[in-house]
MDAnalysis code that builds the backbone (N, CA, C; Angstrom):
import MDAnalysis as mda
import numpy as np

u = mda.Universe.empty(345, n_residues=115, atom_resindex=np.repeat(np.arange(115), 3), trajectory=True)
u.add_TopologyAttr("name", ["N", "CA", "C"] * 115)
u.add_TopologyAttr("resid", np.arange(1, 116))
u.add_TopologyAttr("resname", ["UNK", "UNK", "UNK", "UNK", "UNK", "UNK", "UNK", "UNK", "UNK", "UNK", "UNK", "UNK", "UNK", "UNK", "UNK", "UNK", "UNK", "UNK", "UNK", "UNK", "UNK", "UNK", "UNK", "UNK", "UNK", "UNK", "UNK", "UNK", "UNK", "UNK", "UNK", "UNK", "UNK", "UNK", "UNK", "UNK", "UNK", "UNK", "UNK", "UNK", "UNK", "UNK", "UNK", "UNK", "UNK", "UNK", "UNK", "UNK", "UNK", "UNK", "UNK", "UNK", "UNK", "UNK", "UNK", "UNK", "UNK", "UNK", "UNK", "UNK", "UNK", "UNK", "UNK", "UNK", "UNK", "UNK", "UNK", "UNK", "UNK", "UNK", "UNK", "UNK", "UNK", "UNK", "UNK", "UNK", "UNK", "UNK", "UNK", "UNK", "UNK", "UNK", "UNK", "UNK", "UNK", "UNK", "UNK", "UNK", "UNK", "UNK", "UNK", "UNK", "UNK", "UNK", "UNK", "UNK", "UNK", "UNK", "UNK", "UNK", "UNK", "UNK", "UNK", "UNK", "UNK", "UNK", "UNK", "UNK", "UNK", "UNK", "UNK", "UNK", "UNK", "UNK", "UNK"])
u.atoms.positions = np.array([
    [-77.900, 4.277, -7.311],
    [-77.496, 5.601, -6.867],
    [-78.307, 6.024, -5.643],
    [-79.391, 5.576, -5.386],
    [-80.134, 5.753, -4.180],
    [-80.036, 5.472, -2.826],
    [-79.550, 4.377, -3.188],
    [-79.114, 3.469, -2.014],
    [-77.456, 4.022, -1.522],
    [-76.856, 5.122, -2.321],
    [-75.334, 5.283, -1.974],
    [-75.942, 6.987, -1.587],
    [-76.981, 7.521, -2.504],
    [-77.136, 8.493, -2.081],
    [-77.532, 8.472, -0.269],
    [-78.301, 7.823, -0.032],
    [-79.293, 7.759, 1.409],
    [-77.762, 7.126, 2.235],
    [-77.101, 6.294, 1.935],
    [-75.921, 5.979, 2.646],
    [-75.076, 6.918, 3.443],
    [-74.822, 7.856, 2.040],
    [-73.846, 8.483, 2.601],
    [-74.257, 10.138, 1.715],
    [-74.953, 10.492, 0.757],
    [-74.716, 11.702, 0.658],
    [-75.706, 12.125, 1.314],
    [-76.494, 12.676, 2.123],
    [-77.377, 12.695, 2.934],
    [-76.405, 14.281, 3.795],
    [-75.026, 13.795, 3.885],
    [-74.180, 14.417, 4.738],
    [-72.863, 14.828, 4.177],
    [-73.026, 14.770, 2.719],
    [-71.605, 15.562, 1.884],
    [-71.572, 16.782, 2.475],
    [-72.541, 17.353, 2.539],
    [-71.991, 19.340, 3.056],
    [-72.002, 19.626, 4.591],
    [-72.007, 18.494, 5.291],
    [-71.356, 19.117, 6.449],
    [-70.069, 17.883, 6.980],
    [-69.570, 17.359, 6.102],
    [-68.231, 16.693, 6.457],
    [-67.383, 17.035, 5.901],
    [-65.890, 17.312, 6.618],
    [-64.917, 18.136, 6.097],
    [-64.186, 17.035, 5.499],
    [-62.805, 17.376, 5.607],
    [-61.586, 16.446, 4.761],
    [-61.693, 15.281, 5.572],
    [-61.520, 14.372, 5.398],
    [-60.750, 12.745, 6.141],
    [-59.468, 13.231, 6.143],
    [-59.072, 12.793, 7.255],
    [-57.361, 12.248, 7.765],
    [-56.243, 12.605, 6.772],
    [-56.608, 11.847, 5.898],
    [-55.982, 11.667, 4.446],
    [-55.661, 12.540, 3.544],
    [-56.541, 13.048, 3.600],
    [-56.685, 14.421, 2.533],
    [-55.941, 15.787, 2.523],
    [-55.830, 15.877, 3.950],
    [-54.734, 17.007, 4.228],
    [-53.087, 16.806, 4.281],
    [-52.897, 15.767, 3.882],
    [-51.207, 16.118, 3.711],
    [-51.314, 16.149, 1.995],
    [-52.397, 15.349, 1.763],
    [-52.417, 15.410, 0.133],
    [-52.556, 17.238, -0.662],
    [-53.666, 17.742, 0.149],
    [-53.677, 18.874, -0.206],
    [-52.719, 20.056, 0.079],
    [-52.046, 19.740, 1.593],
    [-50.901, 20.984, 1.749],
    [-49.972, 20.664, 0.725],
    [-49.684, 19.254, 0.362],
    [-48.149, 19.224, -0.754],
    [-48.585, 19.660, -2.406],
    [-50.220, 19.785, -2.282],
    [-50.686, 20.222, -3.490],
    [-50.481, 21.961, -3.519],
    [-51.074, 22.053, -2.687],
    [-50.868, 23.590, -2.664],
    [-49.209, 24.176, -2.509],
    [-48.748, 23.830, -1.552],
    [-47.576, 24.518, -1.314],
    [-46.496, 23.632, -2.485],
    [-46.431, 22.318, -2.876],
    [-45.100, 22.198, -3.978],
    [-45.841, 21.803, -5.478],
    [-47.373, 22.053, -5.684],
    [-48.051, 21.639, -7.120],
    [-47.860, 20.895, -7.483],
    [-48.701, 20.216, -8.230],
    [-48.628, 19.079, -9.086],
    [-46.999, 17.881, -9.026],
    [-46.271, 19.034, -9.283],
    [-45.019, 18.133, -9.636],
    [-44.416, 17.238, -8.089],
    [-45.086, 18.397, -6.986],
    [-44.741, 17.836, -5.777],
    [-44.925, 16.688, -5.310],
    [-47.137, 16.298, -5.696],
    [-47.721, 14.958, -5.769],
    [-47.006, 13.906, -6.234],
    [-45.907, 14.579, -7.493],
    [-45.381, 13.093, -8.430],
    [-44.263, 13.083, -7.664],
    [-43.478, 13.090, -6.690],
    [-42.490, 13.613, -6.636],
    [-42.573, 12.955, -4.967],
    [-43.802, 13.188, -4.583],
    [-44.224, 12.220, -2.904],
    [-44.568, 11.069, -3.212],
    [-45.440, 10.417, -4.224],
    [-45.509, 9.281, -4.907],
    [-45.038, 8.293, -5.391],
    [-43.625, 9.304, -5.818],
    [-42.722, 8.414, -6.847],
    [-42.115, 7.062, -5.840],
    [-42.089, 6.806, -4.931],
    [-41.070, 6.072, -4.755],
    [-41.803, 4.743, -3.714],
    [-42.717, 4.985, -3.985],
    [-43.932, 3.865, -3.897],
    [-44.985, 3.504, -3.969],
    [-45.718, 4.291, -4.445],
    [-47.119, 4.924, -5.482],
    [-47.185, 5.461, -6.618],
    [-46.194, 5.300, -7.501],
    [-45.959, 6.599, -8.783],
    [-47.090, 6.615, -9.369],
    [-48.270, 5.491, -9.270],
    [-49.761, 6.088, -10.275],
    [-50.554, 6.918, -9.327],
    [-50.484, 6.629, -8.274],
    [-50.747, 7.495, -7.021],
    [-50.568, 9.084, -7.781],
    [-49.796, 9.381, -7.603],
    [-48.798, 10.615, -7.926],
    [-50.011, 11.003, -8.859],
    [-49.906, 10.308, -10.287],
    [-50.453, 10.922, -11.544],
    [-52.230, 11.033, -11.109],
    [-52.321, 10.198, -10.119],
    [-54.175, 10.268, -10.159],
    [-54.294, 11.364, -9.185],
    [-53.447, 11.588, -8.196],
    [-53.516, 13.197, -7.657],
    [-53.247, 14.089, -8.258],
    [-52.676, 14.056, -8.847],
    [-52.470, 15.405, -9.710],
    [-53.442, 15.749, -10.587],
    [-54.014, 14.864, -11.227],
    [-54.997, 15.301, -11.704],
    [-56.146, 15.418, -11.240],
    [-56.639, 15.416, -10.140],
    [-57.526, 15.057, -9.261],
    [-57.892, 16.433, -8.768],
    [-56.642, 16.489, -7.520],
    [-56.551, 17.793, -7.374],
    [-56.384, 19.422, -7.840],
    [-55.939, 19.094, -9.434],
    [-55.899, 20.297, -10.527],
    [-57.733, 20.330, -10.635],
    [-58.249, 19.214, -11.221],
    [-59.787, 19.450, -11.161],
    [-60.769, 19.718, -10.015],
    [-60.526, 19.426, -8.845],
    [-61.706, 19.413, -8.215],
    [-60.845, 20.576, -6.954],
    [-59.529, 20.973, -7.045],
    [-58.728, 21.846, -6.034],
    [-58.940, 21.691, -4.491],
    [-58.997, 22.351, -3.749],
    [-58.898, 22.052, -2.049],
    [-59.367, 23.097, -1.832],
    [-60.357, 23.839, -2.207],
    [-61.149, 24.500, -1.410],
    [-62.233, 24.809, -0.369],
    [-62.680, 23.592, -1.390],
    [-64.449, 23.102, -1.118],
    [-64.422, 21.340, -0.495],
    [-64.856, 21.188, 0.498],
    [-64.648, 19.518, 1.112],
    [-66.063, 18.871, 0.548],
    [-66.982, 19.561, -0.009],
    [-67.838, 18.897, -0.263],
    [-67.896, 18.114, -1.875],
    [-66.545, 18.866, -2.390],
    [-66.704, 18.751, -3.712],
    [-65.913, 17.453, -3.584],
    [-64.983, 17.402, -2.981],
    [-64.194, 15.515, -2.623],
    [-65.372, 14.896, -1.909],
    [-66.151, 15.290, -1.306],
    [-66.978, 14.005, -0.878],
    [-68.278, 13.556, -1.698],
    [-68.678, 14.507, -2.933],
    [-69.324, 14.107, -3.963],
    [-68.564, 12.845, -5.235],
    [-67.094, 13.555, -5.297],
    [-66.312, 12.918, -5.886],
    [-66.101, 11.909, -5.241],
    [-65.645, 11.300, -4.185],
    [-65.371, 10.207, -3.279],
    [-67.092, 9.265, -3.337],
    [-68.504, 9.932, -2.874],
    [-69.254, 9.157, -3.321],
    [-69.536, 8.845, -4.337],
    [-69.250, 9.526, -5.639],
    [-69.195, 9.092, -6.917],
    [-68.843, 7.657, -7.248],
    [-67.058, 8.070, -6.700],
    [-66.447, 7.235, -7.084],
    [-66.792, 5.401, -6.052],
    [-67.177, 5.749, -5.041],
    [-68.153, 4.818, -4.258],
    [-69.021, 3.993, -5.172],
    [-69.965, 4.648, -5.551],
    [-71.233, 4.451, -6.200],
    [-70.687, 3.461, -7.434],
    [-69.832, 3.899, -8.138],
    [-68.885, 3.265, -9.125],
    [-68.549, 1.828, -9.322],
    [-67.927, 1.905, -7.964],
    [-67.284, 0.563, -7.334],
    [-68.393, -0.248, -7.044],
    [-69.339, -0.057, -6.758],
    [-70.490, -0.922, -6.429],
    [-71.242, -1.453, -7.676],
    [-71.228, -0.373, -8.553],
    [-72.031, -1.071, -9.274],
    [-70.914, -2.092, -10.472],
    [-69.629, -1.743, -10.452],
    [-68.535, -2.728, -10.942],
    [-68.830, -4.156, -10.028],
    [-69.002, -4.049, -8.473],
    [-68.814, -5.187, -7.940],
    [-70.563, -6.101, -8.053],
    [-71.590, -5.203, -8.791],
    [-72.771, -5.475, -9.020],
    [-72.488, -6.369, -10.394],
    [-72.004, -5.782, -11.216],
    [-71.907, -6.522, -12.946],
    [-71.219, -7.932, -12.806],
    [-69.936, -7.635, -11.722],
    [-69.065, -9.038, -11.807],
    [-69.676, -9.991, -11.307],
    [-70.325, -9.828, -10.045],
    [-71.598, -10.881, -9.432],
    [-72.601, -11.201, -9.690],
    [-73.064, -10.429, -11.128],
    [-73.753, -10.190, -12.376],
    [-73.547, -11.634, -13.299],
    [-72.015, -11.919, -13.635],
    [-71.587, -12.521, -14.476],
    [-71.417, -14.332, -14.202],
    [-70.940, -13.759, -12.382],
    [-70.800, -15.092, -12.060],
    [-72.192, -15.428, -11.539],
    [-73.334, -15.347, -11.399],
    [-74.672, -15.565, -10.570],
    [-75.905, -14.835, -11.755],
    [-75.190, -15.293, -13.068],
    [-76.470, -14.760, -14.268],
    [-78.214, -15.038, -13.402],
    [-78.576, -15.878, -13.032],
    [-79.914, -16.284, -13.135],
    [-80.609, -15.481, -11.334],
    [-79.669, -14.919, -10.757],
    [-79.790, -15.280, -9.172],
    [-79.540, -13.859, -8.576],
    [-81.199, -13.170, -9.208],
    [-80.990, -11.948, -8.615],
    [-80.722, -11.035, -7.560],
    [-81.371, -11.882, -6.312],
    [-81.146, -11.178, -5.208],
    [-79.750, -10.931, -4.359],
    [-78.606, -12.365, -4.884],
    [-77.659, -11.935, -4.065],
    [-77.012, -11.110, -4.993],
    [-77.307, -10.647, -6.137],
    [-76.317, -9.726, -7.414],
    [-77.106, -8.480, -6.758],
    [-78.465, -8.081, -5.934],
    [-78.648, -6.911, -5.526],
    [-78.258, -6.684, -4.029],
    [-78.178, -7.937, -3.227],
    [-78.030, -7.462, -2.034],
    [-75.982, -7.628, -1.810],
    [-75.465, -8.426, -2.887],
    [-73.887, -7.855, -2.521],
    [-73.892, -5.844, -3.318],
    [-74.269, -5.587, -4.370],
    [-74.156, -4.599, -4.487],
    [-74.689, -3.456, -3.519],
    [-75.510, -3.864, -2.584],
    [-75.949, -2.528, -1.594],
    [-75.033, -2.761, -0.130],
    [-74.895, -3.945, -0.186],
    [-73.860, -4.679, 0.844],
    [-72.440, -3.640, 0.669],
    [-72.322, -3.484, -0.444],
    [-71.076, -2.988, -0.835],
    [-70.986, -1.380, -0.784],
    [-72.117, -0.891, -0.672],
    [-72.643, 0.451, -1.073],
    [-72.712, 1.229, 0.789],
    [-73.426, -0.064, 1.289],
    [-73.884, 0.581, 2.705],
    [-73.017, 0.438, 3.804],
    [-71.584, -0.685, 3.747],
    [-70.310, -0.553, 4.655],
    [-69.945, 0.506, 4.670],
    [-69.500, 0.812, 5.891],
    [-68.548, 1.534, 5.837],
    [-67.652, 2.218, 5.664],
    [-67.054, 2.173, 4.311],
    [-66.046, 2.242, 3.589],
    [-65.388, 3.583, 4.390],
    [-66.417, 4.482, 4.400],
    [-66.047, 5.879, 4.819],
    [-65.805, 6.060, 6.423],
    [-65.276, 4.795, 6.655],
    [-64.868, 5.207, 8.271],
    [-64.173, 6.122, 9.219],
    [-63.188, 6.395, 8.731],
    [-62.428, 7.520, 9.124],
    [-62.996, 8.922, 9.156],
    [-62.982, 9.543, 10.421],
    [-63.517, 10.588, 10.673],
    [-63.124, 11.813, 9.987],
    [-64.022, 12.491, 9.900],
    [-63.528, 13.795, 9.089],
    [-63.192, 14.709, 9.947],
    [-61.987, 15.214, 9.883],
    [-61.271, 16.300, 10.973],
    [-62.085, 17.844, 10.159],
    [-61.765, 18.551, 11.062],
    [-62.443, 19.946, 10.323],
    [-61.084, 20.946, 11.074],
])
C-alpha cells in the first residue's frame, strides 16, 4: 500500500475526473442507473451493472472519492498480480516484489484529468 500510496495518492485531491468519467457520470445523473444498463447493454452489459453500482455508492460529486476508489482498486490488482507470481516463483522473492511494484508504479493512470 505504500508503494501505490507514494505512486499515486500523493495527488488524489487535486486531480479531477479522467476523460472517461464524464460521459459515465452525465448518463448517471441525467438517465440513472437504468440509463448505465441501458448504454452498456449492447456491448458491455457487466459494464452496465458495475456502474451502476459504483456510481449509486461513491456518486459524482467529489473526484477525489473515484480516485481513492480507482487507487484502491489499483492497489488490488497489484497485489493479485503479486500472489500469482507468488505461486509461479514460490522460492524467488525479489522478482514476486519487484513485478508487484512494477505493476503498482506504471502508469496505468495515464490519461489526463480534465477539470
Amino acid at each position: 500500500m505504500l508503494v501505490a500510496g507514494l505512486s499515486y495518492g500523493l495527488l488524489f485531491n487535486r486531480l479531477g475526473y479522467y476523460w472517461t468519467k464524464w460521459p459515465i457520470l452525465w448518463i448517471a445523473n441525467r438517465l440513472g442507473p437504468e440509463g448505465l444498463a441501458l448504454y452498456f447493454e449492447t456491448n458491455r452489459p457487466f459494464w452496465g451493472l458495475i456502474y451502476r453500482l459504483t456510481t449509486s455508492l461513491l456518486g459524482g460529486d467529489y473526484p477525489w472519492v473515484w480516485q481513492i476508489f480507482g487507487l484502491t482498486l489499483h492497489w488490488l490488482a497489484g497485489c493479485g498480480l503479486w500472489m500469482t507470481v507468488r505461486l509461479v516463483w514460490p522460492k524467488r522473492k525479489p522478482p514476486r516484489c519487484g513485478a508487484g511494484c512494477f505493476f503498482l508504479i506504471y502508469p496505468v493512470f495515464a490519461s489526463l484529468p480534465s477539470r
